[in-house]
C-alpha positions in Angstrom: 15.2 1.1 -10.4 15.1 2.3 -6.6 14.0 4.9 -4.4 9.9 5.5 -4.7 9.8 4.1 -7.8 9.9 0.9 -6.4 7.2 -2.2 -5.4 9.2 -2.8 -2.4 9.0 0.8 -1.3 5.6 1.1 -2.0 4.6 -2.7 -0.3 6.6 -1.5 2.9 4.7 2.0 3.2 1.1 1.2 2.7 1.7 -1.6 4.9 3.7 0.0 7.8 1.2 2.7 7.6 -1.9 0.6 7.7 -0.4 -1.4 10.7 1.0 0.9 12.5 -3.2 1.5 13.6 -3.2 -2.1 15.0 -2.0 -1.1 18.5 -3.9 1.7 18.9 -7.8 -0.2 18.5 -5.4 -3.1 21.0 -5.3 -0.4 23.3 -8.7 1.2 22.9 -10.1 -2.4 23.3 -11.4 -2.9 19.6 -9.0 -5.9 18.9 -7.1 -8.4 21.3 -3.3 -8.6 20.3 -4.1 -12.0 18.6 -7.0 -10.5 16.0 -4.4 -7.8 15.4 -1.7 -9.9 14.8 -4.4 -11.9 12.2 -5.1 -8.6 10.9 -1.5 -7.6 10.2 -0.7 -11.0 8.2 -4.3 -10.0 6.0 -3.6 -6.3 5.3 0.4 -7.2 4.2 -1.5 -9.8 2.1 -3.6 -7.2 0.4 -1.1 -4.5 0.2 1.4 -7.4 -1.8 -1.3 -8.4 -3.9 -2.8 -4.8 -4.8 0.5 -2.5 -4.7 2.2 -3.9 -7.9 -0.2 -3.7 -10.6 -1.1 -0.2 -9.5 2.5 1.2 -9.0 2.2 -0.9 -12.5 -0.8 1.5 -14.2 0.9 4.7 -12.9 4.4 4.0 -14.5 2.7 3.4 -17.8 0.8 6.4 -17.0 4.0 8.5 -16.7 4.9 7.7 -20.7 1.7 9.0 -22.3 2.0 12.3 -24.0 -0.5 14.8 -22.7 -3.9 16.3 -23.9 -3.1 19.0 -25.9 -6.7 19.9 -27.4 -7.9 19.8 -31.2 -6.1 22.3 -32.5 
């Protein structure tokens, strides 16, 4: 499997996206460069932890036929 199908993918985005708002509360005062750095480490952690079983539920999701009513 590859592409956007993929943990890796999906571990790499969420996390790049989520991090890349570090340097802005660093420059805005909010966090010194050491909290961020703590903060990076945590939100990877999450994102690794959370990211597979939900890319998980949504690929089994994929398979089911649809609702087609009663009748």
């Amino acid at each position: 499997m590859n592409g956007t199908k993929t943990t890796e993918f999906w571990v790499t985005t969420v996390g790049a996206i989520l991090i890349a708002a570090l340097p802005v509360l660093v420059a805005y005062g909010v966090l010194t460069s050491e909290m961020a750095e703590v903060w990076k480490g945590l939100i990877l952690a999450i994102v690794a932890a959370i990211v597979p079983p939900v890319s998980g539920q949504h690929g089994k999701g994929l398979h089911r036929r649809p609702y087609r009513g009663k009748g």
